[in-house]
C-alpha positions as CSV (number, residue, x, y, z in Angstrom):
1,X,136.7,23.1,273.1
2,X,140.0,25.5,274.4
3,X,139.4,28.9,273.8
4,X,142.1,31.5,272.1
5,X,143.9,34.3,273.9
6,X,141.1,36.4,272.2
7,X,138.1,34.4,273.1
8,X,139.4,33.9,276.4
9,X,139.5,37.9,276.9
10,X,136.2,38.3,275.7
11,X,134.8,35.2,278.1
12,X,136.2,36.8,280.6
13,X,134.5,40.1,280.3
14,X,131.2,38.6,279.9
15,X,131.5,37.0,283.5
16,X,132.8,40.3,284.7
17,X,128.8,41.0,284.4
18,X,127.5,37.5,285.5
19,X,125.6,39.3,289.0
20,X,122.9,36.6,289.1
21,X,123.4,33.6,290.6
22,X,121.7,30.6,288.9
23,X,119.6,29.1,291.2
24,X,118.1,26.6,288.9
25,X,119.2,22.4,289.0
26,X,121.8,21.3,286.7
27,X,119.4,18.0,285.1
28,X,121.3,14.8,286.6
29,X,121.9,13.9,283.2
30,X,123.9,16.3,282.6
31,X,127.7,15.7,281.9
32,X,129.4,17.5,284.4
33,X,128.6,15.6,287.3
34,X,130.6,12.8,285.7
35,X,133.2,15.5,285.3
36,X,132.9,17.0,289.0
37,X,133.2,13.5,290.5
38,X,136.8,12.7,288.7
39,X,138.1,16.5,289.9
40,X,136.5,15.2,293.2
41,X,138.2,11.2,293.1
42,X,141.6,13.1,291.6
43,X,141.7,15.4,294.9
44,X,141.1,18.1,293.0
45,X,138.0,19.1,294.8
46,X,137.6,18.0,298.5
47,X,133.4,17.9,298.4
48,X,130.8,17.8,296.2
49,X,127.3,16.5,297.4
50,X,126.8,13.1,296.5
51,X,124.1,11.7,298.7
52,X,121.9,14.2,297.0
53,X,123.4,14.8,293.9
54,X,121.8,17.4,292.1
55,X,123.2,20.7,291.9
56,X,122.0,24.3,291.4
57,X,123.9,26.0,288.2
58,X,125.7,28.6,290.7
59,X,127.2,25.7,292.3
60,X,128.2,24.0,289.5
61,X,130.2,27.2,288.8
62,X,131.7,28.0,291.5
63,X,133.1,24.4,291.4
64,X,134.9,24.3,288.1
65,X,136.1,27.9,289.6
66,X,137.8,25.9,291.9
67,X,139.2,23.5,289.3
68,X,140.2,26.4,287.3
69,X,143.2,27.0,290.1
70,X,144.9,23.3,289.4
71,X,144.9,23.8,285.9
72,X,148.8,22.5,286.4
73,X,147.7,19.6,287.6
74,X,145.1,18.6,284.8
75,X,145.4,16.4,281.6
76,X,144.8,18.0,278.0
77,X,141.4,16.8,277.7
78,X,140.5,17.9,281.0
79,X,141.4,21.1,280.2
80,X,139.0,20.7,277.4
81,X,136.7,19.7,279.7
82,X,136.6,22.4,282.0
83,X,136.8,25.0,279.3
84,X,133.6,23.1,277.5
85,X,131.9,23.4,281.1
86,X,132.9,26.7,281.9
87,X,131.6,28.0,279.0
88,X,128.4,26.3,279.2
89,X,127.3,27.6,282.8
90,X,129.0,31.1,282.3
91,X,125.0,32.0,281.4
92,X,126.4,34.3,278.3
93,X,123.9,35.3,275.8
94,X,126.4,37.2,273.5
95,X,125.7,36.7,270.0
96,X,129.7,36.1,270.2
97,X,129.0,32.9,272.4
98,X,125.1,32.0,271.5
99,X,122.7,31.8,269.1
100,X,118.9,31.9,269.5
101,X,116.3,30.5,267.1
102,X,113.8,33.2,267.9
103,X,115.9,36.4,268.5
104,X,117.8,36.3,265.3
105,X,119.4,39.5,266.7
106,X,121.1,38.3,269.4
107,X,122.2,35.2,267.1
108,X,123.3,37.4,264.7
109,X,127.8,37.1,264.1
110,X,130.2,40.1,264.7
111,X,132.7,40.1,261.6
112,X,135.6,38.9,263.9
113,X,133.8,35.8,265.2
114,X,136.0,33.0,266.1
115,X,133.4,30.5,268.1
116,X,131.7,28.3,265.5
117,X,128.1,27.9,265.3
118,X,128.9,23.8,266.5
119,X,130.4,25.1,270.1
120,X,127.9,27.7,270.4
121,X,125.3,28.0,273.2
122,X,122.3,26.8,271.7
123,X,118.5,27.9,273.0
124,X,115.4,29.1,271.6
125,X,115.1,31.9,273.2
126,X,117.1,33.7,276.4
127,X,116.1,37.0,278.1
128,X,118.2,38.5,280.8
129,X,118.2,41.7,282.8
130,X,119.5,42.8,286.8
131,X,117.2,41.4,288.6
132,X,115.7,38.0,286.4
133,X,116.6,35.9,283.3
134,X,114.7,33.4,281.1
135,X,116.4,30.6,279.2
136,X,114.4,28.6,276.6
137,X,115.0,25.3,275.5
138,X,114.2,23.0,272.7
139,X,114.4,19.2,274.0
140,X,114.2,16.0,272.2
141,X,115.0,12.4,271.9
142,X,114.9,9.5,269.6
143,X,115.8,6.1,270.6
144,X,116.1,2.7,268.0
145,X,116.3,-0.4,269.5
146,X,117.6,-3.6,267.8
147,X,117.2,-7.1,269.2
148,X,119.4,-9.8,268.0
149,X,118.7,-12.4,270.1
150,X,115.0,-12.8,268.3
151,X,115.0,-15.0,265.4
152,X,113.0,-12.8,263.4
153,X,113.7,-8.8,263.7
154,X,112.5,-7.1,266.9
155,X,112.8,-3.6,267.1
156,X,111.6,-0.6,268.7
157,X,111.6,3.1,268.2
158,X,110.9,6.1,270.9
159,X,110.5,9.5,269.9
160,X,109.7,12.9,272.2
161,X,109.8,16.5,271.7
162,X,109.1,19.0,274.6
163,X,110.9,22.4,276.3
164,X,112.8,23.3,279.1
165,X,112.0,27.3,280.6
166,X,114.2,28.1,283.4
167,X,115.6,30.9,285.1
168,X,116.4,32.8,288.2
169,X,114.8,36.0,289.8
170,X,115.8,38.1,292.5
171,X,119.4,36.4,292.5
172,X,117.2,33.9,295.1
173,X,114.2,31.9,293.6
174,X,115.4,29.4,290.5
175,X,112.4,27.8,288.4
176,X,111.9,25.2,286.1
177,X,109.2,23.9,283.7
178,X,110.3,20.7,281.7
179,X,107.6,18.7,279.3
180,X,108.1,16.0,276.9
181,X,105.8,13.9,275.1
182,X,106.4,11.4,272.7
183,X,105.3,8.0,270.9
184,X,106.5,4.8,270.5
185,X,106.9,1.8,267.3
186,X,108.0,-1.2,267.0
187,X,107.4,-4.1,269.5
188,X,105.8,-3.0,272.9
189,X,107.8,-5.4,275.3
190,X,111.6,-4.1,273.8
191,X,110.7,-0.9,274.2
192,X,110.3,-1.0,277.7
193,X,113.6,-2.4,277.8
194,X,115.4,0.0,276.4
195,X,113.6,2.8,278.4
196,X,112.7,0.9,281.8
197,X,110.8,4.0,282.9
198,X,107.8,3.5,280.6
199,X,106.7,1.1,283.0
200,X,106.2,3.4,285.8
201,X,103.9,6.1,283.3
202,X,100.3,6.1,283.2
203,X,99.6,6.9,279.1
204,X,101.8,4.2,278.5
205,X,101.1,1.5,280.8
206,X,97.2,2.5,280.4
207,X,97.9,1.6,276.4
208,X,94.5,2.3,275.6
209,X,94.8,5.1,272.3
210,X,96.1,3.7,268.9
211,X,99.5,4.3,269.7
212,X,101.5,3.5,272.6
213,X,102.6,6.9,273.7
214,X,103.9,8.9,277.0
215,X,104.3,12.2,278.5
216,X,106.9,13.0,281.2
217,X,107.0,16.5,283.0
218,X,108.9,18.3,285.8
219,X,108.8,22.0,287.4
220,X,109.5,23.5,290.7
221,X,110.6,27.0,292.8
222,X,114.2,26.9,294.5
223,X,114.9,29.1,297.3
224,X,118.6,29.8,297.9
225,X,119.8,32.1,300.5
226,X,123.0,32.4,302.5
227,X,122.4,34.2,306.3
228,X,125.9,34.3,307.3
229,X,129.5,33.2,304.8
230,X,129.8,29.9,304.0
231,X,126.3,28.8,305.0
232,X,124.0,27.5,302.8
233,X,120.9,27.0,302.9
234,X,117.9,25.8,300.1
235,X,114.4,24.8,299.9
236,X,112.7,23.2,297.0
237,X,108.8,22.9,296.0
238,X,107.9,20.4,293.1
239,X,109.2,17.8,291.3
240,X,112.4,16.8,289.7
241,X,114.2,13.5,289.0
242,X,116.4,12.6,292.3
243,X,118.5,10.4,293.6
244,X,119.9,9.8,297.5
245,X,122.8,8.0,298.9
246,X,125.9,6.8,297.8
247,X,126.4,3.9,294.8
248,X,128.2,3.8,291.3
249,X,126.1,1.5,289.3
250,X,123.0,1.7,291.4
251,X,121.8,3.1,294.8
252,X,120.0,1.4,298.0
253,X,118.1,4.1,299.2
254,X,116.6,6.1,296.2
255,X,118.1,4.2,292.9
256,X,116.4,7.3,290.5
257,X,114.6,4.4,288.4
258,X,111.6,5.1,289.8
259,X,109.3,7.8,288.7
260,X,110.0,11.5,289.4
261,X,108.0,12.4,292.2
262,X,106.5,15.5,293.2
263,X,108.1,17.2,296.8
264,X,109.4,19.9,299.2
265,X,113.3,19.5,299.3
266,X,115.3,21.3,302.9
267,X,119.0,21.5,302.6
268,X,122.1,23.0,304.8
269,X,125.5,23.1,304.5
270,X,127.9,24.7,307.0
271,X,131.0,23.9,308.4
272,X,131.1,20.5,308.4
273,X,127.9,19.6,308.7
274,X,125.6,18.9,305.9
275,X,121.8,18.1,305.8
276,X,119.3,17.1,303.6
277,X,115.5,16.3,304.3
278,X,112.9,15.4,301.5
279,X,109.1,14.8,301.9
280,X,107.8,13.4,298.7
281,X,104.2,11.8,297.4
282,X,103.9,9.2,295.0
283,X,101.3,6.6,293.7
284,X,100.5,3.0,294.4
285,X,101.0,-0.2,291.6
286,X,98.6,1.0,288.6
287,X,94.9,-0.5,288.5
288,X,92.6,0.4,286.0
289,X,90.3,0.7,288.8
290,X,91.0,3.9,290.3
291,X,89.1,3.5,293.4
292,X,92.3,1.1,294.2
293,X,95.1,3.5,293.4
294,X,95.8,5.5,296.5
295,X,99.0,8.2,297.4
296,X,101.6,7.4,299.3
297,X,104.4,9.2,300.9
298,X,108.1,8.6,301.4
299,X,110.5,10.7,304.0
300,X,113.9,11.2,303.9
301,X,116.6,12.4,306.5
302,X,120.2,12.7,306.1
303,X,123.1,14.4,308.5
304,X,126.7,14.2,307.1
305,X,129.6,15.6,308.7
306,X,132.4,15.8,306.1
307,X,135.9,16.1,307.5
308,X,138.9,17.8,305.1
309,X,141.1,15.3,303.2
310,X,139.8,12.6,304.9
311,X,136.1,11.6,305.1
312,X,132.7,12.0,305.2
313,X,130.5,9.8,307.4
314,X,126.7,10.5,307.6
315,X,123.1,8.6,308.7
316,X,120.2,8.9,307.5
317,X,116.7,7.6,307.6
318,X,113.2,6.9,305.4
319,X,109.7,6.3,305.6
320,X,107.2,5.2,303.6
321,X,103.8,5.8,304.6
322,X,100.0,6.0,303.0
323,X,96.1,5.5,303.8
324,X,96.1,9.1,305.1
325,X,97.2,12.7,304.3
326,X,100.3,14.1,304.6
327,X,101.6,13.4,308.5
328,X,103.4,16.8,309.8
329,X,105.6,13.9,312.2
330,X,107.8,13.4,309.6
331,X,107.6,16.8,307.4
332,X,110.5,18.0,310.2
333,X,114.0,17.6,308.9
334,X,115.4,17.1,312.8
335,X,113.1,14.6,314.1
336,X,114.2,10.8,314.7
337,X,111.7,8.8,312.5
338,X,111.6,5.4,314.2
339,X,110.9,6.8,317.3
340,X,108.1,9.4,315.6
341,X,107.2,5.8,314.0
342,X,106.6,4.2,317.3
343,X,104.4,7.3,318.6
344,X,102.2,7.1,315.1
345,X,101.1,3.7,316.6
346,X,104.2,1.3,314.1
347,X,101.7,1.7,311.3
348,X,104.8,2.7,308.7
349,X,107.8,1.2,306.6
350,X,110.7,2.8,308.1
351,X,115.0,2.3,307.8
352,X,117.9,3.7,308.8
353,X,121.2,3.5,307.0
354,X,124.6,4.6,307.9
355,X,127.4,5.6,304.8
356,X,131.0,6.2,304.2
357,X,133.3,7.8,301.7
358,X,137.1,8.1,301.9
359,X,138.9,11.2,300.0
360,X,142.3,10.8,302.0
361,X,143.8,8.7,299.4
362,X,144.7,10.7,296.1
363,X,143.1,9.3,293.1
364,X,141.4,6.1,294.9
365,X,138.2,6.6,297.1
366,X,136.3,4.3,298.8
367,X,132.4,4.6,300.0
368,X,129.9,1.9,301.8
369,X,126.4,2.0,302.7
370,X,125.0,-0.1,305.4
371,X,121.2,-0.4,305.6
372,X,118.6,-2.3,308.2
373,X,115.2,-2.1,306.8
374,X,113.0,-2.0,310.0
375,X,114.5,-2.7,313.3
376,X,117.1,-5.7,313.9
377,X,118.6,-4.7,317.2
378,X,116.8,-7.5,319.3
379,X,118.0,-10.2,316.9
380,X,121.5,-9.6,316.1
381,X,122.5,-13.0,317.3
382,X,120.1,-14.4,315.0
383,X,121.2,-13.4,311.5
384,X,119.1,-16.0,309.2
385,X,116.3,-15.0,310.8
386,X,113.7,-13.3,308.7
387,X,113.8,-9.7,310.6
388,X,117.1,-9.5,309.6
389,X,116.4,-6.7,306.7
390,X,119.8,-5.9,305.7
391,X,122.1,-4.7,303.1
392,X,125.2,-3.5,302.1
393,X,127.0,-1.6,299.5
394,X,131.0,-1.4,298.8
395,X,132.6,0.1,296.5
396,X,135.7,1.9,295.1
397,X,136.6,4.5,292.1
398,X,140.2,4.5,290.8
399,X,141.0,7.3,288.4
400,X,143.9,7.5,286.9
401,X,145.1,4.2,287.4
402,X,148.6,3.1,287.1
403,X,149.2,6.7,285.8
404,X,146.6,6.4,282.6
405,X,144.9,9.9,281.9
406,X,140.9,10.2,281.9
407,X,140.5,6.7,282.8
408,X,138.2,6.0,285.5
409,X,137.9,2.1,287.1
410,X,134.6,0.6,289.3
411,X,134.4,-2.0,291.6
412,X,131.2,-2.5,293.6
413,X,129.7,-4.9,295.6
414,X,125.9,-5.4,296.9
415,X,124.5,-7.6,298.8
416,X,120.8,-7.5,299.7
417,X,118.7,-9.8,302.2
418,X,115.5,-11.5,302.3
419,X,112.6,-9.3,302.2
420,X,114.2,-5.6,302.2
421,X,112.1,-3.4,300.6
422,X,109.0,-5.1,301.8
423,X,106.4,-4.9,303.9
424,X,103.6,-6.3,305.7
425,X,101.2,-3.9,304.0
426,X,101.8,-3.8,300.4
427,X,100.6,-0.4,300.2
428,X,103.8,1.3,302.1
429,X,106.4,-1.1,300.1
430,X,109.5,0.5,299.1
431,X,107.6,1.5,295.2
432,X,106.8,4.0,293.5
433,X,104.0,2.7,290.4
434,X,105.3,-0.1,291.4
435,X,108.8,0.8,290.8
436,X,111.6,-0.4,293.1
437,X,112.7,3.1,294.8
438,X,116.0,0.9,295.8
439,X,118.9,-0.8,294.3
440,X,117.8,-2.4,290.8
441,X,118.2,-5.8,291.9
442,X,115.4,-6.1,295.0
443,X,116.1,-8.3,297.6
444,X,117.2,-11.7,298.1
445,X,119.9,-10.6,295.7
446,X,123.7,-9.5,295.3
447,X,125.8,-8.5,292.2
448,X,129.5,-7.5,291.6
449,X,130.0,-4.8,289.2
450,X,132.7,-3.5,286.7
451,X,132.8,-0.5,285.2
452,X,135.1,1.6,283.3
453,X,135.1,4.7,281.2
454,X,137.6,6.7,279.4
455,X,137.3,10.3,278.5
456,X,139.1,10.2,274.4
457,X,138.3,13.7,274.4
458,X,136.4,16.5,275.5
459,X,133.2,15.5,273.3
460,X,133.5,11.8,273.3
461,X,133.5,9.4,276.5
462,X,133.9,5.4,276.1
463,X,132.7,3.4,279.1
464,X,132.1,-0.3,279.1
465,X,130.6,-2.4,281.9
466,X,129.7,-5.8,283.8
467,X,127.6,-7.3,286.3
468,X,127.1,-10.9,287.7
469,X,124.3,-11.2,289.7
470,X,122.3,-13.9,291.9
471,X,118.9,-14.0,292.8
472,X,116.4,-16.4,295.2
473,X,113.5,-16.1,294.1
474,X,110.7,-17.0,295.1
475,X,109.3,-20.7,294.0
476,X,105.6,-21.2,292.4
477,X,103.8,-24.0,290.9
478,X,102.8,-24.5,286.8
479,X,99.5,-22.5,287.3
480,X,101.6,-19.6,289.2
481,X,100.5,-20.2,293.0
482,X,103.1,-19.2,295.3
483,X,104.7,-22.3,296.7
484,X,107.3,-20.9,298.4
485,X,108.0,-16.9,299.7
486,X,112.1,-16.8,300.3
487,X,111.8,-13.0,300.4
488,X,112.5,-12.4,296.6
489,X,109.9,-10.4,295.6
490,X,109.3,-7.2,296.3
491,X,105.3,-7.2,296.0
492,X,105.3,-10.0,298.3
493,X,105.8,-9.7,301.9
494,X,106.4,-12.4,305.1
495,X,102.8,-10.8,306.6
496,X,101.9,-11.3,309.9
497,X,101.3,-15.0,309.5
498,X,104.8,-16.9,308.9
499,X,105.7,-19.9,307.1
500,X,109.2,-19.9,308.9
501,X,111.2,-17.8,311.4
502,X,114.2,-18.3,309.0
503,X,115.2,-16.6,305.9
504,X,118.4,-18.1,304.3
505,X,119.7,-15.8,301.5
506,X,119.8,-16.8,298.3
507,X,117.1,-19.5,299.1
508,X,114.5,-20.4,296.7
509,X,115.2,-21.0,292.8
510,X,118.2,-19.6,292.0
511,X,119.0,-17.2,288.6
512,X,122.2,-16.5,287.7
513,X,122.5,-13.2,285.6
514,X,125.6,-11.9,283.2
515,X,125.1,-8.8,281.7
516,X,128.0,-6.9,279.8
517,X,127.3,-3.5,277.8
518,X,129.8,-1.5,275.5
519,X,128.6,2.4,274.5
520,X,129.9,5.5,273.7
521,X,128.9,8.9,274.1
522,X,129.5,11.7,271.0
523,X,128.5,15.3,271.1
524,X,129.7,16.4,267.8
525,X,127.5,19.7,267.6
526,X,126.9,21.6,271.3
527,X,123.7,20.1,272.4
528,X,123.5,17.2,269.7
529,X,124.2,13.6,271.8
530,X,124.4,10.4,270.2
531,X,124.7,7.4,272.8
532,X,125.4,4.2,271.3
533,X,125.5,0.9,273.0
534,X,125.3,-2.6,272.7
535,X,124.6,-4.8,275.7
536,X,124.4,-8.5,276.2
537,X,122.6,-10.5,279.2
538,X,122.6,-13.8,279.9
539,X,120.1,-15.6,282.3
540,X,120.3,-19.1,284.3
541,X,118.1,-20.3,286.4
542,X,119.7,-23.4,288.0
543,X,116.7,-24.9,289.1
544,X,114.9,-25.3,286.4
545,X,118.2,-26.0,283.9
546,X,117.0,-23.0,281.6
547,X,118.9,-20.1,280.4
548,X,118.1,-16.9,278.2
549,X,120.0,-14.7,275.9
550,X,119.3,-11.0,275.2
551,X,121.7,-9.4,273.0
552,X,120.5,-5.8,271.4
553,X,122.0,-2.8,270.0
554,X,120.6,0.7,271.2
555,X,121.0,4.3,269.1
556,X,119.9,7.0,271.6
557,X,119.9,11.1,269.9
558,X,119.2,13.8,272.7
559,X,118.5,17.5,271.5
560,X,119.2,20.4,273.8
561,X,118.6,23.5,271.7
């Protein structure tokens, strides 16, 4: 959407009176982190957090402020783009600019109206004085799956309907309250495949009502406050979707296909340092004995010192721990976990990583993660050996290449070793319901990925993508009794009794996967998406001289009224 001379003048004075900050997360899911990280690749923008991604709405602002003074150096459709964004977060609730469902008032027209009702701000209901605001939303989704590769129809259908209240008070403390529940058709099995977080919620895995249904909820307090110019500093109580550490396609340390999990979230920026320290709980593998189930708890540390037009380099560290309450050890954001480990009697699962990302290069970045699960210093002579819990990431983002505006190119490498993830004590592996916290692929694994996407406008993005990947997994007779452990499991750990010293990567039966997938993204009306995809996997395993097909077509509608 671009806004006339007129519009612009009235956008502008309703800014003019924009005193609270929005202190309130911008939803990963949300477009304009896709938008923020090609201003960041194009050297537009020298920063944006990555490693912890999520944003408040404030900050979200005052970055596409920032874009807003290279305006020269922008393409037509993003100029669109930041116009579409800037409009969103300006927090207006103008009948000129919005329109409520239940304040017909305020959604009322003025006779000179120019902004249509399909690039209006949509909400239920919005309430907004000096000192504290309140913005309702309607939220929604339907997904319909098709499988092809069946020969009879297979199909599936997901529908939810829920809210979203947020706001900030004070100009300090954000909130949030999201809630969706839905209900599923079709066959049981696809559906999980085209929404892989069903199997990581209780209702549905449960399954024990006359329809398979689901519920999924969110809400926390955000305290923002800055003591001195140009420090920041944030802490977070509840529990959101997150994400941690670098990765295009998918992440090592904390992937976001897990779960969300409830926590208590520290950050500080200043200078050129930059920390972040989460403490979050989360459940074991489901049992319908509940006696079994039992909480655990997973730490997270990161320092990053981010140097002007060149890089940022950071380490970090996790933990995973359970079988007693929280452990006030590793609450501190400044403490050195493995050595906190060692004190706590070397009862926990515990890594350290170390990352990279380049922004010297104008329209090219490059990033890498290196991560030891556990300790490997006494046996880095000895890489095959099966205390070698490595893996590494590489990637790189060209936008703009060979001069094409809006079109953004992938390339990323993994490579993941023997028995990362696990651990001798299956209650502190790296899961969450069982969920891999970690790169989608688990160990004993790699996979080269390709992605591009193409923005053909300001309300439609194209993006197409593939992956090879390898897997050892582990080898077990006709009646399913583990013959072999090569490390490829996550639920399945060396244990203090060894088979073998050794732990050869990509050892055990080998599965080759291709997966290609082909979607686009359409918001014809302000807060109406349509995502449609189709995706194609293929599956070898060369031991056995078997192979799979999956090819299905997936129709995804998102409200946000």
């Amino acid at each position: 959407m671009r806004l006339s001379p007129k519009q612009l003048i009235i956008f502008v004075i309703f800014l003019a009176f924009q005193i609270i900050a929005q202190v309130e997360n911008v939803p990963l899911k949300n477009g304009v982190y896709l938008f923020l990280k090609e201003m960041k690749v194009k050297g537009i923008l020298d920063f944006i957090s990555e490693d912890d991604p999520v944003l408040s709405r404030f900050e979200v602002k005052n970055l596409l402020d920032e874009i807003s003074k290279h305006k020269i150096d922008l393409s037509n459709t993003e100029l669109k783009l930041l116009d579409k964004y800037l409009f969103e977060f300006s927090e207006s609730i103008h009948p000129d600019t919005t329109t409520q469902l239940f304040n017909p008032k305020n959604s009322s027209s003025s006779s000179d109206r120019e902004i249509s009702y399909d690039d209006k701000i949509k909400y239920l209901y919005a309430y907004k004085e000096a000192d504290a605001n309140f913005y309702l939303d309607l939220l929604g989704h339907f997904y319909h799956g098709q499988d092809f590769s069946q020969t009879s129809a297979v199909n599936s259908n997901l529908f939810d309907i829920g809210f979203r209240l947020r706001g900030t008070l004070f100009n300090h403390l954000g909130y949030n309250l999201t809630t969706l529940k839905g209900g599923g058709s079709g066959n049981r099995y696809f559906a999980e495949i085209i929404e892989p977080k069903l199997l990581s919620n209780f209702k549905w895995v449960e399954n024990i009502e006359n329809i398979g249904n689901y519920d999924f909820t969110s809400g926390y307090l955000k305290y923002y406050s800055e003591p001195v110019d140009n420090m920041h500093l944030s802490v977070q109580l509840g529990r959101e979707d997150l994400t941690l550490g670098y990765g295009y396609g998918s992440k090592l340390l904390l992937s976001g296909d897990n779960p969300a999990m409830d926590f208590i979230k520290f950050n500080f920026d200043y200078g050129i340092v930059s920390i972040s320290s989460v403490h979050t709980s989360t459940t074991s593998y489901f049992n319908t004995d509940r006696s079994k189930n039992h909480t655990k708890y997973f730490a997270f540390n990161h320092l990053k010192l981010k140097f002007k037009n060149l890089f940022d380099i950071g380490i970090g560290e996790s933990i995973i721990y359970s079988g007693r309450g929280l452990d006030l050890g590793y609450l501190t954001p400044v403490g050195f976990y493995k050595f906190i480990e060692m004190s706590l009697q070397d009862r926990d699962n515990g890594n350290i990583y170390f990352d990279l990302q380049t922004k010297f290069l104008k329209n090219l970045e490059f990033q890498g993660t290196f991560f030891l699960d556990e300790n490997i210093l006494s046996n880095l002579a000895e890489l095959d050996k099966y205390t070698n819990k490595t893996a590494y990431q590489l990637g790189a983002f060209w936008y703009q290449p060979i001069g094409i505006d809006d079109l953004s190119l992938i390339l990323e490498y993994t490579r993941i070793r023997p028995y990362v993830y696990t651990h001798y004590d299956i209650k502190n592996n790296y899961t969450a319901f069982g969920a891999n916290l970690g790169h989608r692929i688990g160990p004993n694994s790699d996979e080269i990925m390709i992605q591009s996407n193409y923005n053909f406008n300001e309300w439609i993005r194209l993006s197409t993508e593939y992956r090879y990947q390898r897997e050892g997994e582990n080898i077990y007779d006709e009646n399913g009794v583990l013959i072999k452990n090569v490390g490829g499991d996550i639920a399945v750990s060396h244990g203090y009794i060894l088979e073998s010293e050794k732990a050869f990567f990509l050892d055990g039966e080998r599965v080759n996967t291709n997966f290609f997938k082909l979607a686009i993204k359409v918001e014809p009306i302000r807060g109406f998406f349509f995502d449609v995809s189709y995706n194609f996997m293929k599956r070898e395993n060369l031991a056995k001289h078997i192979s799979s097909n999956q090819n299905f077509a997936l129709l995804k509608f998102t409200l946000e009224y």
